[in-house]
Kinemage of the C-alpha trace (Angstrom):
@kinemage 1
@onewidth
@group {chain A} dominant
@subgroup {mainchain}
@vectorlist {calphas} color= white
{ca unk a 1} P -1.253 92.116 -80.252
{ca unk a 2} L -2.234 95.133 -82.851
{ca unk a 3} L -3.980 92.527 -85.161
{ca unk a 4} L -6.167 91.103 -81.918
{ca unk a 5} L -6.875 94.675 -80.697
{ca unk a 6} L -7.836 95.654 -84.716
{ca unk a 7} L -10.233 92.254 -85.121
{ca unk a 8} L -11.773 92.838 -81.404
{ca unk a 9} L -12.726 96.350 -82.291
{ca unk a 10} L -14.022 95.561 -85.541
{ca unk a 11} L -16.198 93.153 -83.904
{ca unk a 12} L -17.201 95.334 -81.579
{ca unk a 13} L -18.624 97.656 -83.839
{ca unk a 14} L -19.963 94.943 -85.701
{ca unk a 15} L -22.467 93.586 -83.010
{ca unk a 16} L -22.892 97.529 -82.060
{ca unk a 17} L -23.829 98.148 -85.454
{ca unk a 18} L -25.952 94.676 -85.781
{ca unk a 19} L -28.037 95.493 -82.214
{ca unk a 20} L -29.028 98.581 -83.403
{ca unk a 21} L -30.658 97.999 -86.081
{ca unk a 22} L -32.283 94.985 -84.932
{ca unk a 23} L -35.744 94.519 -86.103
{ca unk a 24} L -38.651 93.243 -84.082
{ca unk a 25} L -42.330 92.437 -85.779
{ca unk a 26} L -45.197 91.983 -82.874
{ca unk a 27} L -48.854 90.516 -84.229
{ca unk a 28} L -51.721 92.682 -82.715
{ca unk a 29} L -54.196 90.648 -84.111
{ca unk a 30} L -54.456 87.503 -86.195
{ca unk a 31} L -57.762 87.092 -87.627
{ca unk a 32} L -59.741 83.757 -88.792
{ca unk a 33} L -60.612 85.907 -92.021
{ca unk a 34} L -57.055 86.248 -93.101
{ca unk a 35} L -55.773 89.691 -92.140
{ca unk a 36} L -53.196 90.703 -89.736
{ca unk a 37} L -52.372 93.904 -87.632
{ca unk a 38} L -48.452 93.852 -86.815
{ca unk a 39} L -46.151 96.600 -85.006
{ca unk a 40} L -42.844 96.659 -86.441
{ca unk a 41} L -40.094 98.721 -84.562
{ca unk a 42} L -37.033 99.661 -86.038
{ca unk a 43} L -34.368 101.983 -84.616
{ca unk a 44} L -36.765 103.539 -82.031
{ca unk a 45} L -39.719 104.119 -85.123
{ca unk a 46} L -42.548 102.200 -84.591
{ca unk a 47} L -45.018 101.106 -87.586
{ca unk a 48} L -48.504 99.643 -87.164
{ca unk a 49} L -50.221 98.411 -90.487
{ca unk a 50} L -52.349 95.903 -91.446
{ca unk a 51} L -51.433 93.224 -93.562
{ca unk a 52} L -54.013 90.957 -96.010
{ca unk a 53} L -52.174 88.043 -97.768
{ca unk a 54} L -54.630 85.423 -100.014
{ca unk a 55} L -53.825 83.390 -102.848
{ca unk a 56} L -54.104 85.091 -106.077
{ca unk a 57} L -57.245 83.079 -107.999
{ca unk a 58} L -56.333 83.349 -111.262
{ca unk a 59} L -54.155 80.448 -110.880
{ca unk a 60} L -55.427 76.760 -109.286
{ca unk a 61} L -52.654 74.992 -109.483
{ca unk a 62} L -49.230 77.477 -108.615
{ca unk a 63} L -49.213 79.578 -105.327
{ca unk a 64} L -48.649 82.926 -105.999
{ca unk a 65} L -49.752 85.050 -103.286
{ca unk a 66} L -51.452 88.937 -103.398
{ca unk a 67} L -51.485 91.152 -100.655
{ca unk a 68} L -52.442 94.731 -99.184
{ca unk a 69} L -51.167 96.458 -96.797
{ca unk a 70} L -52.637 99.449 -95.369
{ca unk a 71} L -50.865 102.292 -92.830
{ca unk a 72} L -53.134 104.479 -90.579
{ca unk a 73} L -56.447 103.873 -89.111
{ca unk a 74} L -58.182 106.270 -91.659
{ca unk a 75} L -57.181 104.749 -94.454
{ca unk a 76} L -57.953 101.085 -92.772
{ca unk a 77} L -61.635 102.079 -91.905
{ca unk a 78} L -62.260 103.322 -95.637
{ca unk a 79} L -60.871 99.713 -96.545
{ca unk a 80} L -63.511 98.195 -94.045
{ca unk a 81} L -66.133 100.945 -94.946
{ca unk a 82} L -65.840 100.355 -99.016
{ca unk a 83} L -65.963 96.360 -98.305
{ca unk a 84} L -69.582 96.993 -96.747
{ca unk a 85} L -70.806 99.704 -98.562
{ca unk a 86} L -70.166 97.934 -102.310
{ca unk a 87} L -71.344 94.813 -101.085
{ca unk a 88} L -74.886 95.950 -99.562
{ca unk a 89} L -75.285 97.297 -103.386
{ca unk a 90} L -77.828 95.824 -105.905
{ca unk a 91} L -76.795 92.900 -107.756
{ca unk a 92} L -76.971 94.690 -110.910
{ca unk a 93} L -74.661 97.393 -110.463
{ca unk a 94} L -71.376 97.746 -111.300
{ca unk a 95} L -68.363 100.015 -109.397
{ca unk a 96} L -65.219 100.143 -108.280
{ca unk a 97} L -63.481 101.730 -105.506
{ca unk a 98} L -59.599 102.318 -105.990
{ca unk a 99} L -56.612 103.766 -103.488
{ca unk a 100} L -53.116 103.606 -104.165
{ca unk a 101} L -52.324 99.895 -103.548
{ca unk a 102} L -55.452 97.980 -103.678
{ca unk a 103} L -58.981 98.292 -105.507
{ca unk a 104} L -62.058 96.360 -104.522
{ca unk a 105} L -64.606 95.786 -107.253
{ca unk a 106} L -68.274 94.685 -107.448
{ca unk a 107} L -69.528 93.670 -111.577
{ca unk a 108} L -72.940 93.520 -112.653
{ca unk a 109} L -74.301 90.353 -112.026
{ca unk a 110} L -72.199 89.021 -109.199
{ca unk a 111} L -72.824 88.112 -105.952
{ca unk a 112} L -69.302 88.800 -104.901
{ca unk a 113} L -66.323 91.683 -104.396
{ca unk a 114} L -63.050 91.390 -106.554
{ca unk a 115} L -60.099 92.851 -103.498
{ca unk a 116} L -57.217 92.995 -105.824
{ca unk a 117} L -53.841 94.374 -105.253
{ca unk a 118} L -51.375 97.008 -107.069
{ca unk a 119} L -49.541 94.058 -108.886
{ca unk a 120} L -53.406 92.624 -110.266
{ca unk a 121} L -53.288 89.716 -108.278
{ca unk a 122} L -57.021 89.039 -106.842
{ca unk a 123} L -58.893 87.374 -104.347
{ca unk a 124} L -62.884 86.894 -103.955
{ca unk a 125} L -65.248 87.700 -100.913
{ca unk a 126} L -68.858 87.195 -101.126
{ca unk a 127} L -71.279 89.433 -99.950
{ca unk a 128} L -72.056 88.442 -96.310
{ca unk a 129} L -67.875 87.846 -95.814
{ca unk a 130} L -67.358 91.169 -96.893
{ca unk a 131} L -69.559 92.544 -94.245
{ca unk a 132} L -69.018 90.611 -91.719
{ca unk a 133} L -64.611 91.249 -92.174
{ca unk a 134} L -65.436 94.951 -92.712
{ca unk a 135} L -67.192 94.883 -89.174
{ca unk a 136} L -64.502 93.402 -87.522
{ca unk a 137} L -61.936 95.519 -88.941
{ca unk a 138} L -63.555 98.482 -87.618
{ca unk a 139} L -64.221 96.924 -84.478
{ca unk a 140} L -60.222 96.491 -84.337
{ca unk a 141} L -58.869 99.618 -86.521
{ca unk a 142} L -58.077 101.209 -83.065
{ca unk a 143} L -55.101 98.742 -83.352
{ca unk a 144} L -53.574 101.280 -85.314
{ca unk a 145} L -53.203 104.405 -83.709
């Protein structure tokens, strides 16, 4: 009877110990352009971020994926901000713009933005995609408060 009241309390805590730390990820917006806005809730702490996963171009034929992910609606409407402001630029000039985890890119002679991530994996947006994804971020960046 002592080794069924041992293994039933052990199990007990067990799913006590499972429940609360239970995990739960909630999309707040999936967007034809790629990105993602997703609560995640953990313990009673919520997190709201936005997530941007491509394939990394320097390989054709292997997937190996890139991504950003941004916390706070400040730092998400720079993102969106920097994606229209390089791209309205002249063809001829050259900048980047870098944060933390991603930089975005514009060379001389390109009609295009370089958004790559911390590990140097890249994707490509031309110039009208740019502004047309930084729009809509901003449109939804209230996602994240």
């Amino acid at each position: 009877m002592k080794k069924f009241i041992t293994i039933f309390a052990m199990l007990l805590i067990s799913f006590t110990t499972l429940a609360q730390s239970q995990v739960e990820r909630k999309t707040l917006l999936k967007s034809k352009n790629g990105y993602e806005i997703i609560e995640r809730s953990e313990s009673g702490q919520i997190l709201k971020y936005f997530y941007y996963g491509y394939s990394n171009k320097k390989y054709k034929h292997i997937t190996d994926i890139g991504s950003i992910m941004i916390v706070g609606k400040d730092k998400l409407e720079t993102f969106a901000n920097k994606l229209i402001e390089l791209s309205s630029l002249e063809k001829e000039t050259e900048i980047s713009y870098t944060e933390k985890n991603y930089t975005i890119s514009k060379y001389k002679g390109f009609s295009i933005l370089f958004i790559i991530d911390k590990n140097g994996k890249y994707t490509t947006l031309s110039f009208s995609d740019s502004k047309k994804i930084g729009t809509e971020i901003l449109e939804n960046s209230h996602l994240l408060e």
